[in-house]
N, C-alpha and C positions, 0 to 999 in steps of 0.2 A: 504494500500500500504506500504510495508516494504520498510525501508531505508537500504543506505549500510550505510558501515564507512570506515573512513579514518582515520589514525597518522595526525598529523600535516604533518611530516614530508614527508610522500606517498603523501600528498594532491598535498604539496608544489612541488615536482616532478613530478609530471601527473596535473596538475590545468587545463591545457585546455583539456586535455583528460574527465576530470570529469567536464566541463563545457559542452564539446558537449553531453555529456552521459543525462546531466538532461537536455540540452534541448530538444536531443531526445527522451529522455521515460515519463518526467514531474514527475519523482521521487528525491528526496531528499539527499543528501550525510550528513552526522554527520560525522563531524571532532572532531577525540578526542585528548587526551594529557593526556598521561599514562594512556590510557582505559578512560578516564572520557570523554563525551562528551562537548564540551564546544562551536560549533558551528554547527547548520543547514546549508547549502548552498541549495535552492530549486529554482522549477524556477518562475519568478515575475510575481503577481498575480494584473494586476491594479487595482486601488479601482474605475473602472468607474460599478461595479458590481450594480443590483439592492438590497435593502434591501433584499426584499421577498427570494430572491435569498440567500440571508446568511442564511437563517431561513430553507430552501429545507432540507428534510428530517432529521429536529431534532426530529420531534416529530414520533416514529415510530409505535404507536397503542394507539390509544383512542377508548375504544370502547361502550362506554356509554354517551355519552357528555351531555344530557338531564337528567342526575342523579344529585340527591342532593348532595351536598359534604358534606364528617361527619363534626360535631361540633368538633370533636378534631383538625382536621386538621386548620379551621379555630384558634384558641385559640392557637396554637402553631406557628403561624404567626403574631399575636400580639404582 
């Protein structure tokens, strides 16, 4: 999901304009200052979320799971 941007200074002149914007699309605004970005505004995400639920589509193909894992890989985690 691509963010928009904002100046500080746009933000600061439309704020409730770009407050209803993310509530209604649940997309993210970067407010920057001189091009550099220097804040997110999104919309709030409560933490009453389940673990398992943070973890939902990280892992996106394993597709041997019963395979040995090489000796290097181990030894390089040591």
């Amino acid at each position: 999901m691509a963010s928009k941007q904002a100046s500080k200074s746009v933000f600061k002149a439309k704020a409730l304009d770009y407050f209803r914007q993310i509530e209604a699309s649940g997309e993210s605004v970067i407010v920057t200052d001189h091009g550099k970005p220097v804040l997110e505004v999104r919309p709030y995400r409560g933490i009453g979320r389940q673990p398992l639920d943070l973890l939902k589509n990280s892992l996106i193909r394993y597709d041997n799971p019963t395979d040995p894992v090489a000796a290097d890989i181990w030894e390089a985690a040591q």
